[in-house]
Phi, psi and omega in degrees: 000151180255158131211171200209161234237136161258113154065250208247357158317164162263005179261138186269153176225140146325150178272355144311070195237155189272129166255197222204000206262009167269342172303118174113337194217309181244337178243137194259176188303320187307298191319301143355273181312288191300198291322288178305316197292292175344286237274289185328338183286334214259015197106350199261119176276336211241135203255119180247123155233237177165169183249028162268308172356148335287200139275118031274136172351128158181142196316313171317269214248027161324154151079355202246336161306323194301315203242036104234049140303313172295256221316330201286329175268024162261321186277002175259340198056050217224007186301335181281359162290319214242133173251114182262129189256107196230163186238116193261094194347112117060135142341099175182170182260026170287112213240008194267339185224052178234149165330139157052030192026068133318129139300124203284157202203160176253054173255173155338304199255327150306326167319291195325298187308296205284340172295285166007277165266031127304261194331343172270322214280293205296347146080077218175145177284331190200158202236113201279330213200092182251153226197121154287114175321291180185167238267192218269312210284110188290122192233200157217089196260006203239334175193141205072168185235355142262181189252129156260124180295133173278203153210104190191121186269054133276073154211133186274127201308119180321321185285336165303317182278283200324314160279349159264127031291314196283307180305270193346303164330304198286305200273349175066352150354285168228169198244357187203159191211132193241167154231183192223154166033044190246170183260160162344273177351273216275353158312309181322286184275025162244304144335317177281344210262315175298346166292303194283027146225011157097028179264157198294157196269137178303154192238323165235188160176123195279119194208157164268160174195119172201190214292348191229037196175058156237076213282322187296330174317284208287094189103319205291282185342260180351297163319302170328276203300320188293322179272351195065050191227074175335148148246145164297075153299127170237151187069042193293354212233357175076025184099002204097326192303334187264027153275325179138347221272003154267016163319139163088351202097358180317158143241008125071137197287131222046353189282161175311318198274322182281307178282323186233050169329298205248019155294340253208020169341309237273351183246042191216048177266220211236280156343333203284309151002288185284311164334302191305323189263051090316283150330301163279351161288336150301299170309274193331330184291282157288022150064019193261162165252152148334278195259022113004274180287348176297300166327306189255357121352290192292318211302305198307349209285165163273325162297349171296124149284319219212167161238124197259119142263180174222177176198153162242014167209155187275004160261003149308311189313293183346277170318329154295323161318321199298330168304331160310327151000265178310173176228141154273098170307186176289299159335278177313321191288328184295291180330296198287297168272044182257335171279327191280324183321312215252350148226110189252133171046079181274352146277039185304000000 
């Protein structure tokens, strides 16, 4: 396993991280616990949850992936190990698991409150990786490429969330600070704002990116590399479609698209289709699995610190790990990217 320094930290992540957000909702804690132990035997320190978890959203198992992590590192004894990466919701009219049922807002006194219950939940002194879910700013961050602008001062000020981020910091609480689902922009005015006023600086940002959605090339990329603010690729695998196994219409029984389909726009466009069986006329060329290469696709990038998989079963896991493995020669990457030319990001 590699691994690299988040931005300007001392902290190393696998370039690998388990993401988590099926623990709890399609995974009860035993599936959990063998998830974890695996990924670690194969190298992986690093855990992404978040404090909406799991998914899909619900008053019932809010909060229940964070604690069982805590439980799976208090019976492993291993915290000084594990590097936890966790999220704080967002902009939204989700009003169930806030103080006085709040709309969750990136202010000040919502920072507090949900670090706060992360750290009970996560049952744990500090948090390695605290990460805005997605930012304050009403967007559409979840599917598409364009920005349509609101024009509404209901927003809560990057320097008001960035300083209540930096007292925690300050406070040894979390040790690093990420963003999530953000645009050029606000990478930006999170990067500016913490030079002028001396505050610790983001360190990542978690956005998706795989073979059908590589929209972070355009603008993102750059930033990465230049401010030294790695991306938290997630969803590499696109939701799954880009093993196959929904071609054609398939719906395959327990899988995600069959139970929460229509959480899942951003993979049903006109294109996506003919990209995927493509994508697999490559891998199938070069003797490759699939979603191997789709994995270790994202992993090669430069701008990557970490690639977040999931699984709902353990020889998916098995099988996903295993990409750190392989290698893409120039072919093949001439290839993948001889397909993106001609349906480019057909999944923004």
């Amino acid at each position: 396993m590699i691994y690299k320094k988040l931005g300007n930290s001392s902290i190393k992540v696998s370039k690998i991280c388990l993401g988590t957000m099926t623990w709890g909702e399609q995974n009860s804690e035993k599936d959990a616990f063998e998830q974890m132990d695996m990924a670690f035997d194969y190298g992986v320190n690093f855990l992404d949850t978040a404090e909406l978890y799991p998914i899909p959203p619900s008053s019932k198992t809010q909060g229940e992936t964070s604690r069982i992590i805590s439980r799976w590192v208090q019976s492993r004894k291993n915290r000084s190990k594990v590097i936890i990466a966790d999220k704080i919701a967002g902009r939204s009219n989700m009003d169930w698991f806030r103080e006085n049922n709040e709309n969750t807002r990136l202010t000040k006194k919502q920072i507090k409150y949900a670090i706060e219950q992360s750290l009970k939940n996560l049952n744990t002194d500090y948090i390695d990786l605290y990460q805005l879910h997605w930012p304050d700013r009403p967007l559409n961050v979840f599917s598409g490429l364009e920005y349509v602008h609101k024009d509404t001062e209901d927003i809560v000020p990057i320097l008001e969330t960035l300083e209540a981020l930096n007292n925690f910091v300050s406070e040894g609480k979390i040790r690093s600070i990420g963003l999530s689902n953000e645009t050029a922009w606000g990478t930006l005015e999170f990067i500016k704002t913490a030079e002028l006023k001396k505050f610790e600086k983001i360190v990542s940002i978690q956005n998706p990116y795989n073979l059908l959605n590589r929209s972070f090339e355009v603008g993102l990329s750059e930033i990465s590399l230049r401010e030294n603010v790695g991306l938290l690729a997630y969803s590499p695998l696109a939701s799954g479609t880009l093993s196959g196994k929904y071609l054609d219409g398939e719906l395959p029984e327990g899988s995600r698209l069959k139970l929460f389909g229509d959480r899942y726009p951003r993979y049903k466009t006109p294109n996506a289709e003919l990209a995927i069986k493509e994508y697999l006329k490559i891998a199938k060329e070069f003797n490759l699995d699939a979603c191997q290469m789709a994995i270790k696709f994202c992993e090669l990038q430069p701008f990557i610190t970490s690639v977040i998989i999931g699984a709902t079963k353990m020889s998916q896991l098995e099988n996903n790990l295993k990409s750190h493995e392989i290698k893409l020669d120039d072919d093949i990457i001439q290839a993948i990217n001889d397909v993106q030319k001609i349906y480019s990001n057909p999944c923004p």
